[in-house]
N, C-alpha and C positions, 0 to 999 in steps of 0.2 A: 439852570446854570450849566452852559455846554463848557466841556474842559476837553482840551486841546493837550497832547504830549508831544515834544520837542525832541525828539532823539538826533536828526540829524535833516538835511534838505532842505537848511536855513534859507535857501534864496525865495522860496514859493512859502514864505510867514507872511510874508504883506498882505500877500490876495487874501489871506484865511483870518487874517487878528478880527475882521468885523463880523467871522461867524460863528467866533468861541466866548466864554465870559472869562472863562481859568485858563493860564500858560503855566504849564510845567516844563522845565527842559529838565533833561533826561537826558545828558551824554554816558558815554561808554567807553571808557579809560581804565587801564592797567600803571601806566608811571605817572611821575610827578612830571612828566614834563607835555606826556598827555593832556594831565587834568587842568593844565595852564595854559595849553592851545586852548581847550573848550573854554577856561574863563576867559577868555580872552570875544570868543565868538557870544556867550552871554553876556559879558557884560554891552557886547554892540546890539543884540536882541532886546536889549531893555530899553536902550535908545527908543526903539520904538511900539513897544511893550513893558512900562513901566511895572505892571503887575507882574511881571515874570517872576515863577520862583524855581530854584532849583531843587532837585529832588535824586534823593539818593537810589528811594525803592519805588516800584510801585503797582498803586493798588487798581488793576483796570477794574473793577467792579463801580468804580467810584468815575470813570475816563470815558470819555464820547468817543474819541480819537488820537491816533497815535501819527503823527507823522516820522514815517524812516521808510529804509531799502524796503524794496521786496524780494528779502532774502530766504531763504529755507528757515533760519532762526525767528527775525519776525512773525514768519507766515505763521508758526508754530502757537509764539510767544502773544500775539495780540489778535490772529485771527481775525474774523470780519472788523473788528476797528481798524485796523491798517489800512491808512491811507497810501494806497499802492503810485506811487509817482517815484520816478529816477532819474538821476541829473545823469541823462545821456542824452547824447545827438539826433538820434531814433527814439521816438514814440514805438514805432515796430520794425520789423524788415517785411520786405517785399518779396524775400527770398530766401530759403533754405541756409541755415549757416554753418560755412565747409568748415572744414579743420585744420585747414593752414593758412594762417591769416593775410599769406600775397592773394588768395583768392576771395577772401574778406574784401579784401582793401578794395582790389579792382571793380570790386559791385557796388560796396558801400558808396565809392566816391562819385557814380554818378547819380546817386541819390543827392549828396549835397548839394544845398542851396547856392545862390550867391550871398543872402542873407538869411539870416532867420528873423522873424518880423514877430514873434512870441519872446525872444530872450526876456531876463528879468535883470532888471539895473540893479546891480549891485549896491545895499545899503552898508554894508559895514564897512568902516574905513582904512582899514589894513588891505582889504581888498581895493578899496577903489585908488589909494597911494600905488599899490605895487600893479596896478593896469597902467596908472598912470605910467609910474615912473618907467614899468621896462616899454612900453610901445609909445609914450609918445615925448618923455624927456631922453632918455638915452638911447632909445629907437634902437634894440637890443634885439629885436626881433631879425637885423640886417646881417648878424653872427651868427644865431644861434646852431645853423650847424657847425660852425669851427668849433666852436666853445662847448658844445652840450656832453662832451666824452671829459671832459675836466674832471678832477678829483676835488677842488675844493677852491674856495673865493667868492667874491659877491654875485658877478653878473655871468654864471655859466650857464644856465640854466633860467628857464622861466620862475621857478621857484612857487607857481601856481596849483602844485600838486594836493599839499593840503587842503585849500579852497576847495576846489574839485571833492576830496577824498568826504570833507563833513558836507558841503552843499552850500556851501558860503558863497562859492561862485558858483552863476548857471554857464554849466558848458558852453550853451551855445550864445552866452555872452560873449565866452573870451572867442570862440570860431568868430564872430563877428568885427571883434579887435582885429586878428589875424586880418581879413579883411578889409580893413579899414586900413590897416598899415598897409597893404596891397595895394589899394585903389591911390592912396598917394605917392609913395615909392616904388611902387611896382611890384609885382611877385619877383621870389628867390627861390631856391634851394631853402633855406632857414624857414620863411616860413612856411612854404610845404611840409619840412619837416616838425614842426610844432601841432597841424594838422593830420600830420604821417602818425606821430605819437598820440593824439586823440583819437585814432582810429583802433589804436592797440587797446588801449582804455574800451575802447566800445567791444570791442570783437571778444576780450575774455569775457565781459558783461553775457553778450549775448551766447558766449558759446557755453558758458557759464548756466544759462537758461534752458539747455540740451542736456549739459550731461551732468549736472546737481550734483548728487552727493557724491559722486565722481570725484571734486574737487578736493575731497577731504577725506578720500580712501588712501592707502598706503600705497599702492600702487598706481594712483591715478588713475591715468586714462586707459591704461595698460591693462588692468583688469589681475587676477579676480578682484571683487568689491572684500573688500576688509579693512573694518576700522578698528585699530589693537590702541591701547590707550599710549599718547601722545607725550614721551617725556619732554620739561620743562627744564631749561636750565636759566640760572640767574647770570650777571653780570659777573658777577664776584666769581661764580665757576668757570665761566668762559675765560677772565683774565688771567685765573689763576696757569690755564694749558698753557702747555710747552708750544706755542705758535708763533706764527709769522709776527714782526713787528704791525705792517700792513694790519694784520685781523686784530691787535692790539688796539691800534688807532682807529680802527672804525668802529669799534665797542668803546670806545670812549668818545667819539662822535653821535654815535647813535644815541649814547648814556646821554650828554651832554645839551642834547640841540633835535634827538627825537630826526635828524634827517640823515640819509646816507645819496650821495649822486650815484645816478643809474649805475655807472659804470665803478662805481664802488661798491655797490648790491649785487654786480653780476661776478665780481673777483670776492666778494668776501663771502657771498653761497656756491662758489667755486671752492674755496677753500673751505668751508664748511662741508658740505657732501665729500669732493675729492681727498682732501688731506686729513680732517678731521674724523671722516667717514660718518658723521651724523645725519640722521635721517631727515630727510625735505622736511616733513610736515613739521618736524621740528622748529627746522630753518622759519618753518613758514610763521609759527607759532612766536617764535621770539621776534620776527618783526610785527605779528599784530601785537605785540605787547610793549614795543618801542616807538615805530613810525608814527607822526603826527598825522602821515598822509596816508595811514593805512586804510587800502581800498580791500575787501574782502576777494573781489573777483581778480585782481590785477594781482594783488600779493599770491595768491595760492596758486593763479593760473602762471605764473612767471616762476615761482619756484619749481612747479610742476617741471616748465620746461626745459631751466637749470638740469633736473637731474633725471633728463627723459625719460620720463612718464606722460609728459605731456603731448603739447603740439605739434611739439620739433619733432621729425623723424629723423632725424641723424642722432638721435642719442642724446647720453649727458653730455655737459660743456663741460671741459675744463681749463683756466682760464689760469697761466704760467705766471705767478701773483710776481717778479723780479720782472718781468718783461715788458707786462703789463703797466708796471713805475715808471719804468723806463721809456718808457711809449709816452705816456698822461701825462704825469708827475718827473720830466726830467732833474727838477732843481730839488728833489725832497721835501717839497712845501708840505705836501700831506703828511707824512710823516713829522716834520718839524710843529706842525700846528696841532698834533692831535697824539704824537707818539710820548 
């Protein structure tokens, strides 16, 4: 009896159900609104793994294989069973990977296909409803650079980031959508940039692969290496501070719905570091313990650069939280819906 563990990289279950006898899934959740994304993706893995069971702990003595990341914690925690696969673009690079992602970009992209002819169709239907609906019923993809700096609403954003983050979608599925809306509307600005943002997602992955525990030192990439133990704070402490309305309502957002838009993650770890004066890793810590789409490499390496340590070499950001409303958010909608 070969037994198969589920942690994460749901799109690549198909090819594997016929050469395990036992599914355990095995997600990795901190809130309640986590452990409801994950049921939400088991209960669609049972669709077509009826035996599927969930599991709280477990026991690899008794496990053939673990499919998840190939992260520094896996690598650790399951050793030669790690089925090492990653929902990225790149299998490898072809090239050295620089430390400022416009020189990322300019390499990566002409590596890109016109198609990928490996993608994995999408079985769970939360995924194939929200492909559908933003590229081919609301064809959303013809906006998305106006809209993607938005604070909040249905159609700002692709809203594909969770998929991505557990492996529910293969990347180079949705690259392929992008695509396909191309070849019949033509390329835009928008979806370049849907592409542009897939590349960011790749570039921390792989730079991520260079400098490891880098990622989760207190100073970054900045150096010296020292990891001092990591304070946690809950929701109830954060509300309680004397802060911004803004930092009010995206702790109540985040509490509420597990998501924050970019551009609400890049003003509320603005005011988190700058105003707050709390430490990134912090930062970084209370979104793996919120986001539904928490990517390890994207979350730490974006904080990172929030509060430069990281990529950025011009420093920390700080991001003027009145101005910023006023920019995005002129009608007080974020505030109204979340303050």
């Amino acid at each position: 009896m070969r037994t198969l563990v589920i942690q994460n990289n749901y799109h690549l279950v198909p090819e594997l159900k016929d050469k395990f006898d036992v599914f355990l899934f095995f997600p990795v959740f901190h809130s309640e609104i986590q452990r409801l994304f994950f049921e939400k993706r088991f209960n669609e893995l049972k669709k077509i793994i009826p035996e599927l069971r969930w599991i709280n702990e477990i026991n690899l003595s008794t496990v053939d294989k673990v499919l998840s990341w190939d992260a520094i914690k896996e690598k650790k925690q399951f050793t030669s069973k790690l089925i090492s696969k990653q929902n990225r673009l790149f299998s490898q690079l072809t090239f050295s990977i620089p430390e400022v992602f416009t020189s990322f970009r300019e390499k990566a992209e002409t590596l890109l296909p016109a198609f990928y002819t490996d993608a994995k169709e999408p079985y769970d239907q939360e995924v194939i409803y929200a492909i559908k609906t933003y590229f081919r019923e609301k064809k959303l993809a013809k906006t998305y650079f106006e809209t993607r700096n938005a604070l909040t609403g249905e159609d700002f954003s692709t809203k594909m980031s969770s998929f991505l983050s557990s492996g529910a979608l293969d990347v180079r599925y949705l690259y392929n959508e992008v695509k396909r809306f191309e070849e019949k509307f033509g390329p835009n600005k928008s979806t370049y940039w849907i592409i542009f943002e897939l590349l960011w997602r790749e570039f921390f992955y792989w730079h991520y692969q260079k400098h490891q525990v880098l990622y989760f030192s207190d100073h970054g990439l900045k150096g010296p290496k020292q990891f001092s133990p990591i304070k946690t704070y809950s929701i109830e402490e954060l509300t309680s501070l004397d802060g911004h309305p803004f930092f009010k309502a995206a702790l109540k957002e985040l509490c509420s719905t597990g998501f924050l838009s970019n551009r609400a993650r890049q003003m509320f770890a603005s005011f988190w570091l700058n105003d707050l004066k709390l430490s990134w890793r912090s930062g970084a810590r209370f979104f793996e313990e919120h986001l539904i789409d928490y990517d390890v490499y994207s979350n730490y390496g974006n904080w990172m650069y929030l509060a430069g340590v990281g990529v950025d070499p011009r420093g920390k950001r700080y991001f003027n939280i009145d101005k910023q409303l006023s920019i995005y958010d002129p009608e007080g909608k974020y505030l109204k819906d979340f303050g």
